[in-house]
N, C-alpha and C positions, 0 to 999 in steps of 0.2 A: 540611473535609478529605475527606466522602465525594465532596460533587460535584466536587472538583479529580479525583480519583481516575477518577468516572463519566465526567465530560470528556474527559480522558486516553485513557482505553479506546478511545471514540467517535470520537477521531482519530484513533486507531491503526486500529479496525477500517474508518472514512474512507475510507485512501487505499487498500484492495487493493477497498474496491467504486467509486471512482472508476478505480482504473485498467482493474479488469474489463470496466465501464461502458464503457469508451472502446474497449478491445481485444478487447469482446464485440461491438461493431457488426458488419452485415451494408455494412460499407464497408472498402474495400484502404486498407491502412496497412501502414508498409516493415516486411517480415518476414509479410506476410499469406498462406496459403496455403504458404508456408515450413517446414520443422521447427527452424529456428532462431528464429522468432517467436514459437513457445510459450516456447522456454526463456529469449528476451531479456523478455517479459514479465512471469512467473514470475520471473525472476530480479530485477526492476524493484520486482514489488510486495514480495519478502523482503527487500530490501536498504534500502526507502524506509521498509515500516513497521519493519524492526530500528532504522533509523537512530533512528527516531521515537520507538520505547520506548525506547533507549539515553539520548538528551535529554532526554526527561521523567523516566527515573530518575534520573538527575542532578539535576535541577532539583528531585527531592525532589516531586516530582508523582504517582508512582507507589511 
């Protein structure tokens, strides 16, 4: 039970340093240098990791 738990966490906290990863590059990507690209990011990684503790709460993971 703890490591499904630890697991969990470690996917959740995954996807906002994968997507930071990707959105922290010193290379243009659409919305780069934008004031709409901070908030389509930010908005990407709250919405991908909610979705993600939402499922795993379900599934009784968390």
């Amino acid at each position: 039970m703890v490591t499904r738990k630890l697991a969990a966490w470690a996917a959740i906290i995954a996807i906002p340093t994968a997507l930071t990863g990707y959105f922290g590059q010193n290379l243009p990507y659409p919305g780069y240098e934008q004031w709409w690209g901070f908030v389509v990011s930010t908005a990407l990684i709250v919405v991908t990791a909610g979705g993600l503790y939402l499922y795993l709460k379900r599934r009784n993971w968390l």
